[in-house]
N, C-alpha and C positions, 0 to 999 in steps of 0.2 A: 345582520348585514344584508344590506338590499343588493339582491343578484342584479345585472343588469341581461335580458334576454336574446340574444343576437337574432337576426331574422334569417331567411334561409340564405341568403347571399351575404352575410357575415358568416356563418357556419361553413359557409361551402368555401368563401376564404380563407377561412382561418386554415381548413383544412389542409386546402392546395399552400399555403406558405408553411404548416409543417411537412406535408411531403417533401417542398424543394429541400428543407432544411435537413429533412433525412437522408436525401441524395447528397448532397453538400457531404455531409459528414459520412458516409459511410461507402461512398463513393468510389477516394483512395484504398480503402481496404479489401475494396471486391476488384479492383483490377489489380493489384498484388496478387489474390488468391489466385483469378485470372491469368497472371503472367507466369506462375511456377506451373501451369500446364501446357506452356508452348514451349518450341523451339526457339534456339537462339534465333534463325534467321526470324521466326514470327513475331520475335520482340522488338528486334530493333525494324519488322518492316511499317512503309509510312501509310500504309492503310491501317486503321485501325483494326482489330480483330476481336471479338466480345464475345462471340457465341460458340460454346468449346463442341467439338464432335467427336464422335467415333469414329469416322473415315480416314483413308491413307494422305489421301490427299482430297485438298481445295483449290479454289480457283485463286490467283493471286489476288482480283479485287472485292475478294466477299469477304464479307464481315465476320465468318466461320471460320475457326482456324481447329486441324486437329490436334486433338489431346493427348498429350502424352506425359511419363512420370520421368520422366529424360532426369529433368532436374531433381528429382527427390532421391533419384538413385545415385548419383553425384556429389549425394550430400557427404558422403564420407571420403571422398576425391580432394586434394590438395591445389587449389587454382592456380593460375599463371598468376603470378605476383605473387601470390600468399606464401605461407611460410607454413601452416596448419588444416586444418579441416574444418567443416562448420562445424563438427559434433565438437571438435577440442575446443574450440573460440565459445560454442555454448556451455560448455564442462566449465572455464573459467569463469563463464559471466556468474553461474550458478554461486561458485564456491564465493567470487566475491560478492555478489549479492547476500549472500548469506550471512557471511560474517561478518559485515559492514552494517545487515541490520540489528543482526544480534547486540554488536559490540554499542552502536547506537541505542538503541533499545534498554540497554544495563546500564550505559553512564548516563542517559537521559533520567532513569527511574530513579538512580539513585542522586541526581541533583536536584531532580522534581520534588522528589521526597527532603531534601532539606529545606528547601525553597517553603513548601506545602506547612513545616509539620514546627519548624522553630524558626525566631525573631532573629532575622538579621539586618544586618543594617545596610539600608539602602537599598533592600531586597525588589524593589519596584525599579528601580535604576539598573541591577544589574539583570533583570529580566527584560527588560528594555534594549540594554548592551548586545542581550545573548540572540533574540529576535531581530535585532539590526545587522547582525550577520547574513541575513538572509535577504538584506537588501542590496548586500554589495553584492555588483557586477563580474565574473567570475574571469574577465578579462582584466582585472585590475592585478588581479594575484598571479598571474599566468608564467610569468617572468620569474616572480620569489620563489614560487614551488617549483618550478622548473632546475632553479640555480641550486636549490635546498636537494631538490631528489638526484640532483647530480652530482653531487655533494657529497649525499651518503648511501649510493649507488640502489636509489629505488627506482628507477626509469625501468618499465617492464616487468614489475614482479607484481604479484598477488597482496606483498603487503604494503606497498606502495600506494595501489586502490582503496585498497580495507582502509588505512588511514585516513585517503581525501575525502573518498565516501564516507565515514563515520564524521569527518568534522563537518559535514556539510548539513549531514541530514542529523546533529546532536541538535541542534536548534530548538528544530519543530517538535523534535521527541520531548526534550526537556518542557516544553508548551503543551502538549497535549499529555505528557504523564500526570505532569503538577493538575491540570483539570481532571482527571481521576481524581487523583488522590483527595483532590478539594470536597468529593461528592464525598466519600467516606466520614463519616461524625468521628472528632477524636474521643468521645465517650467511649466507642467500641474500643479503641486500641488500651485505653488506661484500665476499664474492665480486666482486659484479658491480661494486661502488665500485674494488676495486684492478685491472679488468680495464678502466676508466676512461669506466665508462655514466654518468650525467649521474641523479640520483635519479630523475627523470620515468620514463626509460627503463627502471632496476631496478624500479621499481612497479610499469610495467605488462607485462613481461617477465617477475616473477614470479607475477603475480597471473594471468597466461597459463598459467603449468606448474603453479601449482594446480590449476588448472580442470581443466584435459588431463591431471591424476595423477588427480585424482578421478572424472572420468568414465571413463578406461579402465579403474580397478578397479573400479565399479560393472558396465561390461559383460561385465569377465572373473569376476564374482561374487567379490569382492573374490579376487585373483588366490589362488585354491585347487588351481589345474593348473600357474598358474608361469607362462601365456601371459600373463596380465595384468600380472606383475610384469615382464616382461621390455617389453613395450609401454610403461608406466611409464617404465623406465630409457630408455629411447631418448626419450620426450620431454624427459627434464631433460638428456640429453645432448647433444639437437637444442640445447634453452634455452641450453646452455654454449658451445656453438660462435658460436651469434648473439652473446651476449654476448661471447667471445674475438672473433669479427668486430668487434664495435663502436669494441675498444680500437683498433685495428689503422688 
């Protein structure tokens, strides 16, 4: 493929429209970090203030404002309005976070996998169905889940989250499991079926010598000396022996 060469005022372009593009983008984040080291009056004052210092004080119209950890030590303080702490509100996010991706994570894998592995019908239609979930508008539903979690009194709990969040993001799991699974050869799995591993055991015992084929050819630059290909083979022949152990 024929490079084309930029000249030094293309180079020096390009340059200056990815710096803007770095400011652009990373911009909002350093005045966040910025803002947790002033004081309330220095936040809401209409001079702006960018440059953090050591000193007691500043002048009202510099651009210097001093630093302080005011707000970080507050973080365990209950606000005007709130009802909690940030430590608690992040304690929650964590837990649901967590269980929302797990619980996502296991019904994706295990729908993936039938998706992946046996003939159903319509299986292109109804992967279609499950992906068009994630076209709707999250305003559309706002109302029905609303009337439903009032219903059977989930407004404000942990497992109220866990649910909305796990139907939302089961979509894309279900799409990116099934591509996994698609890369795996069913050869390996019937292998280890007649040498009489138990399917848990062939899943996770192939999805082991993936791993370990593809890192050892990544190390040996994908085996171009033959050392890498021969490392390779001794992992799946290690994987072959475990599995003939299993039957045994």
């Amino acid at each position: 493929m024929k490079r084309h060469h930029l000249g030094p005022i293309g180079t020096i372009l390009r340059h200056v429209i990815l710096l803007a593009g770095a400011v652009i983008v990373f911009a909002p984040f350093v005045w966040m970090v910025l803002t947790s080291f002033k004081t309330r009056a220095d936040t809401i004052a209409l001079t702006p203030r960018v440059v953090p210092v050591l000193a007691a004080e500043t002048e009202p119209a510099s651009l210097a404002f001093p630093a302080t950890l005011e707000a970080y030590g507050a973080l365990g303080t209950v606000q005007a309005g709130a009802q909690q702490s940030f430590w608690e509100h992040l304690g929650h996010s964590v837990v649901i976070g967590l269980l929302s991706t797990l619980a996502s994570v296991v019904l994706g894998t295990l729908a993936a996998y039938g998706f992946s592995r046996f003939r159903i019908a319509g299986a292109k239609d109804w992967l279609f169905f499950v992906l068009s979930t994630r076209f709707m508008p999250p305003l559309a539903v706002v109302v029905p889940i609303l009337m439903l979690y009032r219903r059977f009194e989930l407004e404000g709990t942990h497992l109220g989250l866990v649910l909305l969040y796990t139907v939302f993001n089961l979509s894309l799991s279900v799409w990116l499991m099934k591509g996994f699974l698609d890369e795996i050869p069913r050869a390996y799995e019937e292998a280890a079926e007649i040498c009489g591993c138990a399917v848990g055991t062939v899943k996770s015992r192939v999805s082991r010598a993936r791993r370990a084929l593809l890192a050892t050819l990544e190390r040996g630059g994908y085996a171009r000396d033959g050392q890498a290909a021969g490392d390779a083979m001794r992992t799946i022949l290690g994987e072959a022996d475990r599995l003939s152990g299993a039957r045994d």
